[in-house]
N, C-alpha and C positions, 0 to 999 in steps of 0.2 A: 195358430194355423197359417195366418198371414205370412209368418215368415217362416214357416217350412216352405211355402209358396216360393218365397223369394228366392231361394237357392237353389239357382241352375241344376248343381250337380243332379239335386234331389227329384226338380220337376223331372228333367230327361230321364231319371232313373222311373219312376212312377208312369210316364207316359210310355216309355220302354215295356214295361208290365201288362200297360193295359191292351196294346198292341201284341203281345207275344199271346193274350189270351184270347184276343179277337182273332188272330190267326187260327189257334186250336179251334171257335167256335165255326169259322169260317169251312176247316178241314172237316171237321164233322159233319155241319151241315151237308157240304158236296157228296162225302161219301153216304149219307142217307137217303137223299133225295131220289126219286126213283126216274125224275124225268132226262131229258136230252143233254148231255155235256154242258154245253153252255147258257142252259136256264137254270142247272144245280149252283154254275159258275157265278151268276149273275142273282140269286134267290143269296149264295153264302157269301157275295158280297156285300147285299146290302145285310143281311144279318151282323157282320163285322163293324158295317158303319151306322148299323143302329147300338152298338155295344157302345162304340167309341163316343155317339153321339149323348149316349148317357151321363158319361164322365163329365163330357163337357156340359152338361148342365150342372152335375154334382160340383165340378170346379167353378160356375160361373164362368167359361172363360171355351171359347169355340177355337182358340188357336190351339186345342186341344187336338184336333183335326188334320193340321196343316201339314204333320209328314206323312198323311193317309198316300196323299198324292203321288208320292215318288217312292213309300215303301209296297204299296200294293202290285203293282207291276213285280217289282222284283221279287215279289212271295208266289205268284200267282205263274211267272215263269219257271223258275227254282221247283216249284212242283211238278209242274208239267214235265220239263225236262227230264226230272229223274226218273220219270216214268214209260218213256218211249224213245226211240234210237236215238241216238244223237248224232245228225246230220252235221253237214257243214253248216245249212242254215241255219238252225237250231244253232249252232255254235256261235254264227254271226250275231242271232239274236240275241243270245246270253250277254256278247259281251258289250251287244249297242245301249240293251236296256241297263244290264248292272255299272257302265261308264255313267251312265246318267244319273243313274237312281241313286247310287251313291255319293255322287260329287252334290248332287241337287239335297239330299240328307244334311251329308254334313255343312250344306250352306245353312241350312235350318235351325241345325244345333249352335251353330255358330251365330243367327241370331236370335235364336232363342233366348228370352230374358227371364224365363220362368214362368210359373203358372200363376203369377200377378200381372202378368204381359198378357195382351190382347192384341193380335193384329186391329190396325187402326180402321180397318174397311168394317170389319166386325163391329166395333164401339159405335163408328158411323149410323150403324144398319140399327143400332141394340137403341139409342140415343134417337132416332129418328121413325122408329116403328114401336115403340112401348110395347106391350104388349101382346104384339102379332110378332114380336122379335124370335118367339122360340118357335113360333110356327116357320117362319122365313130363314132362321139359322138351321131346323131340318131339312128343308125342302131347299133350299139356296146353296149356304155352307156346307152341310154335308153331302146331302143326298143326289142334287147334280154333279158335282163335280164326279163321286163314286160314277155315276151311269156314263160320263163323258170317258173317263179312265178307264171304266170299263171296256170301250168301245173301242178304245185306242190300242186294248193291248190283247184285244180278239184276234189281231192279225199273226199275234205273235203264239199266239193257242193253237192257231188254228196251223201255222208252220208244223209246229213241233209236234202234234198230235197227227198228222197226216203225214209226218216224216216226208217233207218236201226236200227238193235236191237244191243245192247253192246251183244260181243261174249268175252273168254279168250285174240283172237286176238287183238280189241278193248286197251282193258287194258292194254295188253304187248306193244302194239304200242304206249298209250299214256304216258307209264312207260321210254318208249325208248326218247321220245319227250322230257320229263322232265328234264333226266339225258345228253340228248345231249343238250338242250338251257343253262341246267348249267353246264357243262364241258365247253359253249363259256363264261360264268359270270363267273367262276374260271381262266379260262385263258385271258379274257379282261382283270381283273382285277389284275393280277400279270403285266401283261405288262404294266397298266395305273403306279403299283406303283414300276414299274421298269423306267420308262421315270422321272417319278415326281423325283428320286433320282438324277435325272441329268447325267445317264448314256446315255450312244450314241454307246455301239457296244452291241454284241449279247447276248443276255438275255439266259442267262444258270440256271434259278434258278426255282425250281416249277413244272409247270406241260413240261413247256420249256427246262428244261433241258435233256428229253427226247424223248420231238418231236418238229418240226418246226413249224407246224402248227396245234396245240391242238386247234385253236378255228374254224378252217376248219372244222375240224374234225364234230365238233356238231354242224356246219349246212348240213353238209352232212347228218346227222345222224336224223337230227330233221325231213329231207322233207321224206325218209324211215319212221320214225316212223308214218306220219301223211298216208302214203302212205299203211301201212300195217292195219291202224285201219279200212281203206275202203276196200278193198283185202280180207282179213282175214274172215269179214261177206259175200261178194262175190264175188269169186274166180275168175267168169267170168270176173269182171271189171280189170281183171290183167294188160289191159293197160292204166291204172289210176296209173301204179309203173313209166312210160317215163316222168312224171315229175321227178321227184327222180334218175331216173336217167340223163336227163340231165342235171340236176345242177350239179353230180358227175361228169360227162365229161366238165362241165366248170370249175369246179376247178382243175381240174387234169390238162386241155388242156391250162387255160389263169391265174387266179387268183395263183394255187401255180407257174409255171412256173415265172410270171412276181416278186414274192414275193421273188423268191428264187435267182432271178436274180441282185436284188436291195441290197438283202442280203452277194450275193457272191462279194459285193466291200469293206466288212467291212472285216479286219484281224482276222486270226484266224476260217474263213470258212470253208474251207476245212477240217480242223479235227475237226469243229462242226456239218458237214454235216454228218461227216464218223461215227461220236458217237452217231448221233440220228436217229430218226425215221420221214419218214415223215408226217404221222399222227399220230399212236398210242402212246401215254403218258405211254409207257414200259422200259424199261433199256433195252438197244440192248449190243448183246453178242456180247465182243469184239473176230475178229480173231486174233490172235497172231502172 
């Protein structure tokens, strides 16, 4: 079993599966339910990622999970879409979300090492909570992150099912989505061909050499953008912006904290903390 595990091709093919069944369980759900749009939405999301979460106990291994993130959005638009006019908006959204979803996928597959690979935050949590680990990998690993996704791409349900009109905002919002999914493809990709050189301490080169976390950055920036195209055309919907920002309060609160933690063991931290920024890709002005 070990090494069926070990072969990439196999895992993505196997977690591909369990994903295309969690989507089926997810569509059925919605169309059962008898209650409001988006509590059917939100009741057959987490039904998906309690399916998923299953495997990943079955695999021992929660990075079973990890393209829930960027593939959900893109399932949950793709439906919506086919099913009510297709706006300009609606059209912006389509292509802010699947520019992202997709490039942030295949960053995944790309480092995916198999279903013997565990993201390291995971092992950390599994290694340091014994036994509360399965409790804290549903409620933590899975199950927040699904309710924060959720909330991020309500804005984008909520366009397309109300067939809203492209406004300035629209555009600038799906301008912003662009340029934050590739600010994370500029900096994934300096750091894939900063590891691939066989270095192991702190990547000072690119967009890195002036912030810690340049690819934080544009997903913070991408669920804002998708959050202002819905906003922008109606004002009222302004608490369609609490997805966007609780992703920002997860990364500021869990993701850079525990990144910057794992960081601070390598030499040389401390005066690469003091010379850079913690998101913005700027040259910070040194004090003398």
């Amino acid at each position: 079993m070990d090494s069926i595990k070990d072969s990439k091709p196999f895992s993505i093919l196997i977690i591909s599966c369990i994903y295309l069944i969690a989507a089926v369980i997810a569509l059925c759900t919605y169309l059962l339910l008898p209650f409001s749009f988006w509590l059917n939405l939100l009741i057959a999301d987490i039904a998906a990622t309690v399916f998923v979460f299953i495997f990943s106990v079955i695999f021992r291994n929660a990075s079973v999970y990890d393209p829930y993130w960027s593939v959900q959005p893109m399932v949950i638009v793709l439906c919506f879409a086919c099913c009510y006019k297709m706006t300009m908006a609606t059209v912006l959204l389509i292509i802010s979300v699947f520019y992202w979803g997709i490039r942030l996928t295949g960053n995944w597959a790309y480092t995916f090492g198999g279903l013997n690979c565990q993201d390291w935050r995971y092992t950390k949590f599994e290694k340091e909570n014994g036994r509360l680990y399965p409790f804290i990998s549903f409620t933590g690993i899975h199950m927040m992150p699904t309710l924060i996704v959720f909330l991020c791409t309500l804005p984008a349900v909520f366009t397309i099912r109300k067939e809203f009109h492209a406004n300035i905002g629209s555009y600038l919002g799906a301008a912003l989505c662009i340029c934050a999914a590739t600010l994370q493809l500029v900096s994934d990709t300096e750091m894939h061909r900063y590891r691939k050189s066989g270095a192991h301490g702190l990547i000072r080169t690119g967009l890195w050499k002036y912030a810690r976390h340049p690819n934080y950055l544009g997903e913070i920036l991408m669920w804002w953008g998708v959050g202002i195209q819905a906003v922008s055309v109606k004002p009222e919907y302004w608490w369609l912006l609490a997805g966007a920002a609780a992703n920002t309060v997860m990364f500021f609160t869990v993701s850079i904290p525990l990144a910057d933690k794992r960081q601070s063991q390598k030499p040389g931290y401390a005066e690469y903390r003091a010379s850079t920024r913690n998101l913005l890709p700027i040259p910070k002005k040194q004090v003398s």
